[in-house]
C-alpha positions as CSV (number, residue, x, y, z in Angstrom):
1,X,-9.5,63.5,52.7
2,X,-11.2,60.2,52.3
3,X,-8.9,57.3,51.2
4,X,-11.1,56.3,48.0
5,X,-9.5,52.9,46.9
6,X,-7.9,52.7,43.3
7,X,-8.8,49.6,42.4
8,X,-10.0,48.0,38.5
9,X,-13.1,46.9,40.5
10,X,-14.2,47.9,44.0
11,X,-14.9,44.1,45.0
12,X,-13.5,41.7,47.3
13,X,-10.2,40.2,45.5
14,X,-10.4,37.0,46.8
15,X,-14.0,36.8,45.0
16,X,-12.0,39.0,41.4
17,X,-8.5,36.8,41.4
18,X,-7.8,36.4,37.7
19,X,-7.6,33.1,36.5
20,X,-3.9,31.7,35.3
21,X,-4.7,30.0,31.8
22,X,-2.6,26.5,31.9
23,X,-2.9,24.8,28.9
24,X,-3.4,20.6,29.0
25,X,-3.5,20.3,25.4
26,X,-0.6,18.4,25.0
27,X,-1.3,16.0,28.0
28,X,-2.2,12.5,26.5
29,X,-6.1,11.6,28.2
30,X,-4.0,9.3,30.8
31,X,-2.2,12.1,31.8
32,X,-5.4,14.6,31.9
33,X,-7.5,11.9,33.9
34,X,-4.2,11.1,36.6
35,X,-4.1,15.2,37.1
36,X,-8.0,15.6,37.6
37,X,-8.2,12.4,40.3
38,X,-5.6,14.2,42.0
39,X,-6.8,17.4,42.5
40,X,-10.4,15.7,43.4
41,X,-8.3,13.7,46.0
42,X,-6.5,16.7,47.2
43,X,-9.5,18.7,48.0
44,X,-7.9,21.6,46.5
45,X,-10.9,23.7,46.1
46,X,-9.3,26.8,44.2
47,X,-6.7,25.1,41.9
48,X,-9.6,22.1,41.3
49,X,-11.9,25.3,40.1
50,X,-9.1,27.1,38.1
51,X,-9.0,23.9,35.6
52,X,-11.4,21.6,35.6
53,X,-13.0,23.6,32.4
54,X,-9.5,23.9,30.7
55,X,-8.8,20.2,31.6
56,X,-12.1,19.0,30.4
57,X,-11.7,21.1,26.7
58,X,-8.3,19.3,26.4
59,X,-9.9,16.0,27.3
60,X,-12.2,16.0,24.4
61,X,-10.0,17.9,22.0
62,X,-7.5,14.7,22.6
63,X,-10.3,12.7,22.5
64,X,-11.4,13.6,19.7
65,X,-8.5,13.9,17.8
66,X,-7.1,10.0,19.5
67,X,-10.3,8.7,17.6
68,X,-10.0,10.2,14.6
69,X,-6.7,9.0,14.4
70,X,-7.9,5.3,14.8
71,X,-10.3,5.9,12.0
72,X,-7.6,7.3,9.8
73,X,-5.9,4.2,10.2
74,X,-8.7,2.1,9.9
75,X,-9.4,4.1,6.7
76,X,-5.9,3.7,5.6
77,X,-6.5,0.0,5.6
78,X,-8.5,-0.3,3.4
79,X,-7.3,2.4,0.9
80,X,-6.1,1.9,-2.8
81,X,-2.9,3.4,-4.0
82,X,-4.0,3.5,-7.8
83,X,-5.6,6.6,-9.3
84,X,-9.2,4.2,-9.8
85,X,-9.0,2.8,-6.7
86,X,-10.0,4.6,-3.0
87,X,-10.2,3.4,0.3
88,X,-12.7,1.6,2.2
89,X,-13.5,2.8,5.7
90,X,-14.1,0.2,8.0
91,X,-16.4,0.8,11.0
92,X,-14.7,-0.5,14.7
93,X,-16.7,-3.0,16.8
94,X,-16.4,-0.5,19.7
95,X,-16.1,3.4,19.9
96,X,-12.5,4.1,20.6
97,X,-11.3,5.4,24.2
98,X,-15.2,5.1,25.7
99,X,-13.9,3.7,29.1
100,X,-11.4,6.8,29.5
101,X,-14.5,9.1,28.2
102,X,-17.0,7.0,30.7
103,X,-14.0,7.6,33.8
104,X,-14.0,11.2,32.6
105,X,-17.8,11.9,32.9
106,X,-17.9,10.5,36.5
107,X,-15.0,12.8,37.7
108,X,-16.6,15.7,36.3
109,X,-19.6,14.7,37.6
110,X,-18.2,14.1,40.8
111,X,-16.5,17.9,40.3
112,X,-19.8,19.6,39.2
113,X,-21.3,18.1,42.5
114,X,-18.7,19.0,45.2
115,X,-18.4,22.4,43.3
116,X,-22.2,22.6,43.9
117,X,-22.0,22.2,47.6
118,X,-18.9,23.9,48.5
119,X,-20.2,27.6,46.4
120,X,-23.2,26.6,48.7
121,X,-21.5,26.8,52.1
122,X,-19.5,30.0,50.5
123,X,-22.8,31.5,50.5
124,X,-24.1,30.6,53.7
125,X,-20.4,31.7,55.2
126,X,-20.4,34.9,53.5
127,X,-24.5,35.5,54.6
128,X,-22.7,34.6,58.3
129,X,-20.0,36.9,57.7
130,X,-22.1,39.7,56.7
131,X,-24.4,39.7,59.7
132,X,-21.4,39.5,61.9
133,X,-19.9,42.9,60.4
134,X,-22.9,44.8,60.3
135,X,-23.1,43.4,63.8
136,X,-19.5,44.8,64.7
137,X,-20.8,47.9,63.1
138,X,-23.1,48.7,65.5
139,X,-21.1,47.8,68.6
140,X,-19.0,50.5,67.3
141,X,-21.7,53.0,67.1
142,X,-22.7,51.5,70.4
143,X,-19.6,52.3,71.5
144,X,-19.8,55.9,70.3
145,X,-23.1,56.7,71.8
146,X,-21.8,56.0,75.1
147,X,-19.0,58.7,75.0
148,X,-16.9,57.3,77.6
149,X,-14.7,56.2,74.4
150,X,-11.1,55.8,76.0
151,X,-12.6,53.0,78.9
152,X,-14.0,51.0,75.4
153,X,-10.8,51.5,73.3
154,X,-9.4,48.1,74.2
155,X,-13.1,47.1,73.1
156,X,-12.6,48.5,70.0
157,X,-9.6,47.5,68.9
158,X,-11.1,43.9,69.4
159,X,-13.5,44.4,67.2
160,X,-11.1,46.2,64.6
161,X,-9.2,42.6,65.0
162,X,-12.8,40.5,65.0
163,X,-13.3,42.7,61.9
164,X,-10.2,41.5,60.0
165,X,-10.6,38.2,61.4
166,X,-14.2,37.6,59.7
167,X,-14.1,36.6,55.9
168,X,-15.4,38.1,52.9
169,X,-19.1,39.3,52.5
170,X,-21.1,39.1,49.6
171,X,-19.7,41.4,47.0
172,X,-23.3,42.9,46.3
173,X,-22.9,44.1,49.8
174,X,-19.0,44.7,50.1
175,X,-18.7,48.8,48.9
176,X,-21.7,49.8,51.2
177,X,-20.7,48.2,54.0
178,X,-16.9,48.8,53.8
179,X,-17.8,52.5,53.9
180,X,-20.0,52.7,56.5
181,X,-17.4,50.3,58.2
182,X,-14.6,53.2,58.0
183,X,-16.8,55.9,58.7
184,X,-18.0,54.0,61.8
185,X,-14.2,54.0,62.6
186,X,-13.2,57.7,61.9
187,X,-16.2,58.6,64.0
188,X,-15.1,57.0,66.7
189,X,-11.2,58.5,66.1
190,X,-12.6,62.0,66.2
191,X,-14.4,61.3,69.5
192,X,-11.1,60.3,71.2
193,X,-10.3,63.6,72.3
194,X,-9.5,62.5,76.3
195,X,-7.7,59.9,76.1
196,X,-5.0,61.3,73.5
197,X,-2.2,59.4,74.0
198,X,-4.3,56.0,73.5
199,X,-5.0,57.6,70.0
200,X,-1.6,58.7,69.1
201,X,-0.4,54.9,69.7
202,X,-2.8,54.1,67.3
203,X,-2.5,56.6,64.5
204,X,1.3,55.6,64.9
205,X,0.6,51.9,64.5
206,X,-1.4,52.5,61.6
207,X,1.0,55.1,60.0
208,X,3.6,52.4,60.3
209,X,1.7,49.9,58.7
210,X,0.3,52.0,55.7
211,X,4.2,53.1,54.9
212,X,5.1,49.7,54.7
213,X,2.4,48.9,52.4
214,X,3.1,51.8,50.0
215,X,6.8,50.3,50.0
216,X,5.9,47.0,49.1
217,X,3.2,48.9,46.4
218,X,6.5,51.0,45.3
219,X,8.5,47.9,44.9
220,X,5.7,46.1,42.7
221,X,6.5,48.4,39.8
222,X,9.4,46.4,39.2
223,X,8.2,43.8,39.4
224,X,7.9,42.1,35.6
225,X,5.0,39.7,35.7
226,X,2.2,42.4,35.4
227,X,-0.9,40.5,36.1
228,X,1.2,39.2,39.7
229,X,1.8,42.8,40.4
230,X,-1.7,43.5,40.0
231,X,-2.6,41.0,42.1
232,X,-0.4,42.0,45.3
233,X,-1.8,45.1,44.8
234,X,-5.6,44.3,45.2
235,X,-4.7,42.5,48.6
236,X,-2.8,45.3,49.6
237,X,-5.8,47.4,49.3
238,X,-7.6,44.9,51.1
239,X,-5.3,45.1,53.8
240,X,-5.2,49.1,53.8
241,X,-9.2,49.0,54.2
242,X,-8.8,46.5,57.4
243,X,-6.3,49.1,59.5
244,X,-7.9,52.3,60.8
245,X,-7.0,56.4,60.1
246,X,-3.2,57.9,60.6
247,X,-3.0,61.6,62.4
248,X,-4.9,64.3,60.5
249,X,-1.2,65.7,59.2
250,X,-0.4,62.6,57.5
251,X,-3.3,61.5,56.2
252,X,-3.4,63.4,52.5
253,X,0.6,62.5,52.2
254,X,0.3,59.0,53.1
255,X,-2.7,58.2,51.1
256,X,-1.3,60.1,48.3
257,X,1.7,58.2,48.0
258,X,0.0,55.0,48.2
259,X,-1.9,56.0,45.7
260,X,0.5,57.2,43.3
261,X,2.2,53.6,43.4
262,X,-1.1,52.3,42.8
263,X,-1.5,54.6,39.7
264,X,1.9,52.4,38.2
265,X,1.0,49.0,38.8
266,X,-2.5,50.1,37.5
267,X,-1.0,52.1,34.2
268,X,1.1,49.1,33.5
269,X,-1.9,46.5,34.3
270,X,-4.4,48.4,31.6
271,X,-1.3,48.4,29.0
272,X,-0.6,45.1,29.5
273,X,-4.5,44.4,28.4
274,X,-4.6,46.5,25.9
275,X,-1.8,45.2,24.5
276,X,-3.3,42.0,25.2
277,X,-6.7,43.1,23.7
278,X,-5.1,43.8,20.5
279,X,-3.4,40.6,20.2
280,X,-6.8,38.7,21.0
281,X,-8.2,41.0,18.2
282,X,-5.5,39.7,15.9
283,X,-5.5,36.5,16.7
284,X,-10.0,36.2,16.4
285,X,-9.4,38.0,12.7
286,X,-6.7,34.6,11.8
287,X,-9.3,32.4,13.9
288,X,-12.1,33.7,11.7
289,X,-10.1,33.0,8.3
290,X,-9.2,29.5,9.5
291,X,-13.2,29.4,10.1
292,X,-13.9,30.3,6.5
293,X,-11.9,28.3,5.0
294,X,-12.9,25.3,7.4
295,X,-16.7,26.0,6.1
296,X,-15.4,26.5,2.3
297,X,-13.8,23.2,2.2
298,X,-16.6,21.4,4.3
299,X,-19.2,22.5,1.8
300,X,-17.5,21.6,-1.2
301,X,-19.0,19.0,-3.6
302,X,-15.6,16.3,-3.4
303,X,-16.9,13.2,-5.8
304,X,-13.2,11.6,-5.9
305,X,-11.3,9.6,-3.3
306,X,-8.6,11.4,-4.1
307,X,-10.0,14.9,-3.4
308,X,-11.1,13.7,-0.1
309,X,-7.9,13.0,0.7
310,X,-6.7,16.3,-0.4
311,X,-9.0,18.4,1.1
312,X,-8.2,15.9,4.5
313,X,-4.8,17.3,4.3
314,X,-5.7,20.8,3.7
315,X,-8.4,20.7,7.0
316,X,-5.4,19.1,9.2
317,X,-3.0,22.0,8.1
318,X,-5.4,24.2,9.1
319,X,-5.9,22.7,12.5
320,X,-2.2,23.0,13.0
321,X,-2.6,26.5,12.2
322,X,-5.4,27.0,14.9
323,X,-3.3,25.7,17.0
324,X,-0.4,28.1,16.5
325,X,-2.9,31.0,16.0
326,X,-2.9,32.2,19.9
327,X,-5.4,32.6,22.4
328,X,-8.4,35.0,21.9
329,X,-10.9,36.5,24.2
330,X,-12.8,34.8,26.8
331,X,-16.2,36.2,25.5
332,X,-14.9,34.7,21.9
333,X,-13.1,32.1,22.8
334,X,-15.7,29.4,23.2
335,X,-18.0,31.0,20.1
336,X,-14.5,30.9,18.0
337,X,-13.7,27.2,18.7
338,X,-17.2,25.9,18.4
339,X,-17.6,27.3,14.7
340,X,-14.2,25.9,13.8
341,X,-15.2,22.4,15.5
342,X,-18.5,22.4,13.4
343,X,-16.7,22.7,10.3
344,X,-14.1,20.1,10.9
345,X,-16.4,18.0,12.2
346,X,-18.9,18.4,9.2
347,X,-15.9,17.7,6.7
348,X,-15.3,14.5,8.9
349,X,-18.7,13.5,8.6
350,X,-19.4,13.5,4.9
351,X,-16.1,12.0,4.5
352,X,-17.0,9.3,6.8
353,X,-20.6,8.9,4.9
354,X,-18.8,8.8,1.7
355,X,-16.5,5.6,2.0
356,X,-19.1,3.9,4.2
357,X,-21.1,4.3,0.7
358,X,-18.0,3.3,-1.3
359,X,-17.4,0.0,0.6
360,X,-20.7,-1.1,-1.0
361,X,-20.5,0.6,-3.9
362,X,-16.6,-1.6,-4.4
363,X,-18.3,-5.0,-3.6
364,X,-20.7,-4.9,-6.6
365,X,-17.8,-3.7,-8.4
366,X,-15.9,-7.0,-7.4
367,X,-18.9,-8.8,-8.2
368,X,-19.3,-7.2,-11.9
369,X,-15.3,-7.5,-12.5
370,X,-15.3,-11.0,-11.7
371,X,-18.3,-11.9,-13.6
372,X,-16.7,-10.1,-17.0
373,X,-13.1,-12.5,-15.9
374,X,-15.6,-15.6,-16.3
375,X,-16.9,-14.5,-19.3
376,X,-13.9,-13.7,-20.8
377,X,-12.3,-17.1,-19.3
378,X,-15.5,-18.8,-21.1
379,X,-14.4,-17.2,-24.8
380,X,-10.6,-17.4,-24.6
381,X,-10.8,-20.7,-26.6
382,X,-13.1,-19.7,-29.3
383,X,-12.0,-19.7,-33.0
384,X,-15.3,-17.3,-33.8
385,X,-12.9,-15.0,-34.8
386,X,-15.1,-11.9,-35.4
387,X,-18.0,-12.5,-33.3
388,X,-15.4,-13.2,-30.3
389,X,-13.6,-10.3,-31.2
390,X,-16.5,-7.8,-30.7
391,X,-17.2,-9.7,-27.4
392,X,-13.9,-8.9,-25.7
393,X,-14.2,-5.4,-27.6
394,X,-17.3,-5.1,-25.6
395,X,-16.3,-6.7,-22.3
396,X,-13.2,-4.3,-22.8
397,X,-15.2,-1.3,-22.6
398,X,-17.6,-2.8,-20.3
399,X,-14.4,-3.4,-17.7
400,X,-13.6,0.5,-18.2
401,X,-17.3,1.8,-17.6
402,X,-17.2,-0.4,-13.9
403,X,-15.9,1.8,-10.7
404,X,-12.5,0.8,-8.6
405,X,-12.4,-2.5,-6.4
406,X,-10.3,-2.9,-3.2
407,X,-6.7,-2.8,-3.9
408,X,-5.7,-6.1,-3.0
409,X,-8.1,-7.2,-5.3
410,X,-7.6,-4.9,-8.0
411,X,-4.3,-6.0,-9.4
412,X,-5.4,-9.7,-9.4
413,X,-8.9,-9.4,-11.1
414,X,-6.8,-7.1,-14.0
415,X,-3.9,-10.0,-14.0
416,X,-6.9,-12.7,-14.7
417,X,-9.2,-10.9,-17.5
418,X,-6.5,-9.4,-19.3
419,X,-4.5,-13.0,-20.0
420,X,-7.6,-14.6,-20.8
421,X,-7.9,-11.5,-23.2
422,X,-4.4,-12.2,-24.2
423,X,-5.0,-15.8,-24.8
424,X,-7.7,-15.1,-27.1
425,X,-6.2,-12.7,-29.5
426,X,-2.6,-14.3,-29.5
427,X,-4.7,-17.4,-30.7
428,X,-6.7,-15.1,-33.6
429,X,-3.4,-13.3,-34.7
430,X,-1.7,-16.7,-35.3
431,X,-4.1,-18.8,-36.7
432,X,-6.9,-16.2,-38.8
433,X,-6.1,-14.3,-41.8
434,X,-9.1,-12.2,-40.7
435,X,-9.4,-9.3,-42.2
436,X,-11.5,-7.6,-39.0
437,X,-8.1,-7.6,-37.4
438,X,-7.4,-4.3,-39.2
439,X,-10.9,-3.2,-39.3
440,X,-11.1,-3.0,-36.0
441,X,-7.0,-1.3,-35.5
442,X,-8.8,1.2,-37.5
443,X,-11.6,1.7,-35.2
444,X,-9.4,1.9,-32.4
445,X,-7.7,4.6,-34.4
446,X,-10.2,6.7,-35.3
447,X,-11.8,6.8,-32.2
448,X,-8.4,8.1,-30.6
449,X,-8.5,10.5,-33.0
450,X,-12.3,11.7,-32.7
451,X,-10.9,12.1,-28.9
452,X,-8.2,14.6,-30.0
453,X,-10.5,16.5,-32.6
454,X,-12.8,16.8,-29.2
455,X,-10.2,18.1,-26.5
456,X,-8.8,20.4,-29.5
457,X,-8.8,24.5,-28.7
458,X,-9.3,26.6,-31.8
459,X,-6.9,29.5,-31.9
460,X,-8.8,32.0,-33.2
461,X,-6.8,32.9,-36.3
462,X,-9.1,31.7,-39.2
463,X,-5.9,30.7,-41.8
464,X,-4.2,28.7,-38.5
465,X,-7.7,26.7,-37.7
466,X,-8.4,25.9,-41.5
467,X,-4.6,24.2,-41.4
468,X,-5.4,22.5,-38.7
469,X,-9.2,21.0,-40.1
470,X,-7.3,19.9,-43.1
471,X,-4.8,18.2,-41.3
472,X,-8.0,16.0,-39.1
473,X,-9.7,15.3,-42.0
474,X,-6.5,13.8,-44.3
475,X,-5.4,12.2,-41.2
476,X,-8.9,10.7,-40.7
477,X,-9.3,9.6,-44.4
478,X,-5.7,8.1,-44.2
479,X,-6.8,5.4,-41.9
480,X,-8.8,3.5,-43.7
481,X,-11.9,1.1,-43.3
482,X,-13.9,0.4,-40.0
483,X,-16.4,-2.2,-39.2
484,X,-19.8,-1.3,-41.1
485,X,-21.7,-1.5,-38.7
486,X,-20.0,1.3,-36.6
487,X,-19.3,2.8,-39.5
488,X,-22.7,5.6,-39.5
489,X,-22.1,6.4,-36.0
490,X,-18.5,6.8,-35.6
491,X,-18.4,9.7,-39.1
492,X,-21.6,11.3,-37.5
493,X,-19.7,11.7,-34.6
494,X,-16.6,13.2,-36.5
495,X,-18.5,15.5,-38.5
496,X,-20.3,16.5,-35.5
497,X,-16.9,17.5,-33.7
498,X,-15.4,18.8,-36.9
499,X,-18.5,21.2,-37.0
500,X,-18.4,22.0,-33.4
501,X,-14.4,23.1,-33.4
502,X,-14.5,25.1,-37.2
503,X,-17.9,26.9,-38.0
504,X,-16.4,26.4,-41.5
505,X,-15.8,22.3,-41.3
506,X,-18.9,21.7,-44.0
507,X,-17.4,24.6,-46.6
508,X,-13.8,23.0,-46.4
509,X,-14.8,18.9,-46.6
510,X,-16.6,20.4,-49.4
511,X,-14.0,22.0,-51.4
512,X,-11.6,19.0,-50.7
513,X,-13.8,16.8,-52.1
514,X,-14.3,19.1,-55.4
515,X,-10.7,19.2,-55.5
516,X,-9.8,15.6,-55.1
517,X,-12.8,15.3,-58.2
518,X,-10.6,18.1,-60.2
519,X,-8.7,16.7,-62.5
520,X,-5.1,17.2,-62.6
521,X,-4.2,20.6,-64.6
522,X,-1.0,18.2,-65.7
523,X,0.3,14.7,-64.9
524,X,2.1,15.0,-61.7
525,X,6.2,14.1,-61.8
526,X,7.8,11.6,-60.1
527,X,8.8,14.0,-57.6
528,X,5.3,15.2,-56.9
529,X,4.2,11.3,-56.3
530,X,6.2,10.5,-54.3
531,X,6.0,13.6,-51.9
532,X,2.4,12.9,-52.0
533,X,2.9,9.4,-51.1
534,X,5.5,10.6,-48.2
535,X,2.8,13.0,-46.8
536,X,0.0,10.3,-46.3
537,X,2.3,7.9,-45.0
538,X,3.6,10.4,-42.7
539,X,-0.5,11.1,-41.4
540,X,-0.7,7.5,-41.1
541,X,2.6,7.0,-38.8
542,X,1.6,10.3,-36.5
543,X,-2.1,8.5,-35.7
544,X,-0.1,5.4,-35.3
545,X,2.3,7.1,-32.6
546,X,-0.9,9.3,-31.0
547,X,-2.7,6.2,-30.4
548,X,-0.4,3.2,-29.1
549,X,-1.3,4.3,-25.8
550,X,-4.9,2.7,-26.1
551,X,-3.8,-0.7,-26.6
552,X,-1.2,-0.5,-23.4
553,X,-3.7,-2.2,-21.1
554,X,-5.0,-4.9,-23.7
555,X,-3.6,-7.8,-25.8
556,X,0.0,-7.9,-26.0
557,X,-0.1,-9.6,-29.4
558,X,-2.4,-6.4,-30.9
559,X,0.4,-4.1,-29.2
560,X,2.9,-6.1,-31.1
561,X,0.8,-5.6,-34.4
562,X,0.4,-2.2,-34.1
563,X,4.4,-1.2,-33.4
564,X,5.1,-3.8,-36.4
565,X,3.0,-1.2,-38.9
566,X,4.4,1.6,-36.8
567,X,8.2,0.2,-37.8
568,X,6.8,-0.4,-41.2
569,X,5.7,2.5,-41.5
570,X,8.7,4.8,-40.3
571,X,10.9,2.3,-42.9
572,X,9.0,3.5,-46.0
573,X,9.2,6.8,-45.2
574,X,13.3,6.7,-44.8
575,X,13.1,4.7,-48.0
576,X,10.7,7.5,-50.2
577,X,12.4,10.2,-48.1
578,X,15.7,8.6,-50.1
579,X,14.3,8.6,-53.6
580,X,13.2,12.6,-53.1
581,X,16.5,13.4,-52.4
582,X,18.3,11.5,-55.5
583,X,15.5,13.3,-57.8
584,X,16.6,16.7,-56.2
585,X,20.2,16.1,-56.7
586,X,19.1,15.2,-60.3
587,X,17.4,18.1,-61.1
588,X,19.8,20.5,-59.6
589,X,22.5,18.9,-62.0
590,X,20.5,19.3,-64.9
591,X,20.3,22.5,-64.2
């Protein structure tokens, strides 16, 4: 029978080994530079070729994420913590880590050349190696043709040794020339038919040395580190090719056995990668999803510092995902991680482009911020009591309207316009009896409330939404005159919103108009006044409370104003509230 060799691949082994992954990743770049000068010092051609790619990706995955980290904090620097401020990314003098990137390059360099030259000389050997097999191939047919085979024996167990001596071949060449190698051989067994006793010595040499190997092929299949036991098992094949036939009655048992261990180790090898194939497939599907959601958040339109950040923290969790995520396939493996790093890296990007263009964008803030402090400075001491009034009214909203400033500039610039804003309207409250001091409260008021008629959500149910019209419109009406010359304008925009929320807003302002014209069917009672008085006071107190908020950044002195009415206020409704309840408890004894 011929011993066909089961085998993944019928190639050399030493030119098939499979490559040990060891993974550098958490290796600072010190580290990964210290462990690639050594194996270039140590000449280590086969452990130097096994990772200089997997210590080169963890180079630049360190790399990269080393200088990201000193832009972060570089970032961080310059970052407000208020919810108008953002941070200001400041650009180093120098790219980060270039001298260990510069050190890198040569080595690998210096790798790609030596790598170059030594898979040179492999060549040449193996071209060398080749011509001296075939060469031993036909000394061996040589031999044969002269017959007298038991005076060339000894010569042809020297070159069986020269054979196993010589090194590998190239693998394009390796199956033909093997088998014409070992039919070579067997021809020249079956011609030994004088000398038998020459023959038998070897037959028994080789029987003893193909039992041994299927023992130590038995004993791999308990052997737990599969891909190991694979390995053994190719050069044991290897070895079996080099040694010559057994006796004729031994030669189907003894291959048979070898090949049944090899039929283990190879059963357990192709589970192992299937197994292995499935969890690659698993792990590309959660590589993939990481991907997409890489791409979805690098494509997003993020206008807000504080997005950025969010979405910065969302891209770093899924990094540390990736990270947990498991290998993939080879064929995948580069494809995989180069779609993830293009993502990443276009998030980084436009995050970088956007506070490079915020820095400037801040500074004409400053500039604008500190121009309305000087003008504001400049009109503190003005007794113009209106026409100063509607400046700082203006520079107010002016001061809103104006993007965020650094942060340690922030706080200062707000400290210095808003006690020269202070100044002025302590100094109008104390010496004006003014008259605009309300007028403009009111303004304030019923802009607050045009705000809430805006943001409100109709329910739907007609009787509901009519209530709650009526209740905007007497609340509006309740607080009183604004400045006439926002006067147009601001009830535009109310009937504008009214209309807008409640298709029926025109229908109902009409009909409460009619009916405040109506006149009464019969004088009202005392009762009846003063509930009426109690219900516009208690409109006026709600759009009091609803808008105190607007003032909390302004004058301290128009804060003051507006909680004195507010305390007013709730003190004439305890005192009607009073007066209801004796006229209640009258009536009730009359009856």
């Amino acid at each position: 029978m011929s011993e066909d060799i089961v085998t993944i691949n019928d190639v050399q082994p030493e030119a098939k080994n499979e490559k040990e992954y060891v993974d550098f990743s958490e290796k600072s770049l010190s580290e990964i530079l210290d462990i690639f000068s050594g194996m270039l010092e140590a000449e280590d051609h086969h452990d130097l070729y096994k990772n200089a790619e997997h210590l080169k990706a963890a180079f630049y995955k360190n790399l990269k994420k080393e200088r990201a980290a000193v832009r972060a904090s570089a970032t961080d620097d310059g970052e407000s913590s208020s919810d108008s401020e953002a941070p200001v990314s400041e650009e180093p003098r120098d790219i980060p880590f270039s001298g260990e990137e510069q050190r890198f390059k040569e080595m690998y360099s210096k790798y790609k050349i030596e790598r170059a030259e030594y898979n040179a000389r492999n060549e040449r050997q193996m071209e060398e190696n080749l011509v001296t097999k075939l060469g031993i191939i036909d000394e061996i047919k040589a031999l044969i043709e002269k017959g007298d085979v038991s005076h060339g024996f000894s010569e042809f167990r020297a070159l069986q040794q020269k054979w196993r001596e010589t090194g590998p071949i190239p693998n394009s060449r390796y199956k033909d020339v093997y088998e014409t190698y070992q039919h070579t051989v067997e021809m020249f067994y079956d011609l030994v038919s004088i000398d038998r006793d020459l023959r038998d010595i070897d037959f028994k040499k080789n029987l003893e040395v193909k039992t041994r190997f299927c023992e130590m092929a038995e004993k791999l299949a308990e052997n737990k580190n599969v891909v190991e036991a694979f390995r053994t098992l190719q050069k044991l094949h290897e070895e079996w090719k080099e040694f010559g036939p057994v006796a004729k009655e031994y030669r189907d048992s003894i291959w048979e056995r070898f090949k049944a261990a090899t039929s283990v180790i190879n059963k357990k090898y192709q589970a192992y990668f299937e197994e292995q194939k499935a969890r690659f497939k698993a792990n590309l599907e959660t590589k993939t999803a990481l991907c997409e959601k890489a791409e979805e958040i690098a494509g997003k339109a993020i206008e807000s510092a504080k997005e950025w950040s969010r979405n910065a923290e969302e891209i770093v969790s899924l990094q540390e995902q990736w990270k947990k995520a498991g290998a993939v396939a080879r064929k995948d493996s580069q494809k995989i991680y180069d779609r993830f790093r293009a993502a990443c890296n276009s998030f980084y990007d436009r995050r970088k482009a956007y506070f490079d263009s915020f820095k400037d964008e801040m500074q004409e803030n400053l500039r604008k911020k500190i121009a309305i402090c000087e003008q504001a400075e400049a009109l503190m001491d003005s007794e113009d009591w209106k026409k100063t009034t509607e400046a700082f009214i203006e520079l107010q909203k002016q001061w809103k309207e104006i993007g965020p400033v650094s942060r340690k500039k922030s706080e200062q610039l707000w400290k210095r316009f808003r006690a020269a804003c202070d100044k002025f309207f302590e100094n109008r409250n104390s010496n004006s009896d003014d008259p605009s001091v309300g007028l403009y409260l009111n303004l304030k008021s019923k802009r607050a409330l045009l705000k809430e008629i805006e943001a409100f959500v109709p329910s739907g149910n007609e009787e509901e939404d009519v209530k709650a019209m009526r209740d905007f419109a007497e609340r509006w009406n309740s607080i009183g005159y604004v400045p006439i010359k926002e006067k147009a304008k601001l009830s535009a925009a109310y009937k504008a919103a009214l209309e807008d929320k409640f298709p029926f807003a025109e229908k109902e302002l009409r009909s409460m108009r009619q009916q405040s014209r109506k006149p009464a069917a019969r004088p009202m009672s005392e009762k009846e006044r003063l509930i009426s008085i109690y219900n516009k006071k208690e409109a006026e107190l709600a759009t009091y409370e609803n808008n105190i908020g607007f003032l909390s950044q302004s004058s301290g002195a128009l804060m003051k104003h507006l909680q004195d009415q507010i305390e007013a206020s709730k003190a004439e409704l305890a005192k009607l509230e009073a007066q209801i309840k004796e006229l209640e408890k009258t009536e009730n004894t009359e009856e």
